[in-house]
C-alpha positions in Angstrom: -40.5 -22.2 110.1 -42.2 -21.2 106.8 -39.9 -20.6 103.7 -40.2 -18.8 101.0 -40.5 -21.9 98.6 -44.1 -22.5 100.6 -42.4 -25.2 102.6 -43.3 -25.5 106.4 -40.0 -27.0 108.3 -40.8 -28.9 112.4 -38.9 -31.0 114.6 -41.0 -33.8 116.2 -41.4 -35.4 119.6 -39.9 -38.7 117.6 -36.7 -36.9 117.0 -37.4 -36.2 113.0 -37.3 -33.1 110.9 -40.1 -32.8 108.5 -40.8 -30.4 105.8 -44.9 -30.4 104.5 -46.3 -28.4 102.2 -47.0 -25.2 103.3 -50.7 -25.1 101.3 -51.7 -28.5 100.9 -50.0 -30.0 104.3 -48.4 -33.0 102.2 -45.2 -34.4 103.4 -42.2 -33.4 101.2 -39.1 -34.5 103.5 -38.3 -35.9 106.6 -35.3 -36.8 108.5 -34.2 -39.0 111.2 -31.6 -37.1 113.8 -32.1 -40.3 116.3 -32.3 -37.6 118.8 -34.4 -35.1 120.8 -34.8 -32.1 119.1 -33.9 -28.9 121.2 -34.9 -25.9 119.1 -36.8 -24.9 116.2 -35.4 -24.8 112.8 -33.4 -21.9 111.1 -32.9 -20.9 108.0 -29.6 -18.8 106.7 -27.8 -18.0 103.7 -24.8 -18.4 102.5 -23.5 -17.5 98.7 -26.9 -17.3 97.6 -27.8 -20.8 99.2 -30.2 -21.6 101.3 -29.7 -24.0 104.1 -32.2 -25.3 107.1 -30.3 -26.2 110.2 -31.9 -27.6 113.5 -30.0 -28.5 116.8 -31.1 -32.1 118.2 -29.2 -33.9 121.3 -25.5 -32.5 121.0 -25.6 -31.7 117.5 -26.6 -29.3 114.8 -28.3 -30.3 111.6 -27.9 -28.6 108.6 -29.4 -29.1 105.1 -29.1 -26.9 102.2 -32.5 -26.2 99.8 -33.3 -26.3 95.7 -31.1 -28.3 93.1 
């Protein structure tokens, strides 16, 4: 999944979520779930945030973007 901020987000077969950059391919952030991951990321919206979620094992992931 590609956001607007030019960051590509990906679950691995390692059980992490990365974000790269969307140009240059550079890792920005990455995140251990200690799990399989089951779906691709989302991205939603709420009160003018924006938040990355990802399901992985039982559970669902969420991260919000920016400050």
């Amino acid at each position: 999944m590609t956001t607007a901020g030019k960051l590509v987000f990906f679950g691995d077969d390692a059980g992490m979520i990365e974000a790269v950059d969307a140009g240059s391919g550079a890792a920005r952030w990455h995140f251990n779930t200690g799990q399989q991951i089951h779906a691709s990321p989302m991205s939603y919206a709420v009160g003018g945030k924006q938040y990355v979620a990802i399901a992985a094992g039982s559970d669902i992931f969420a991260f919000a973007l920016g400050d």
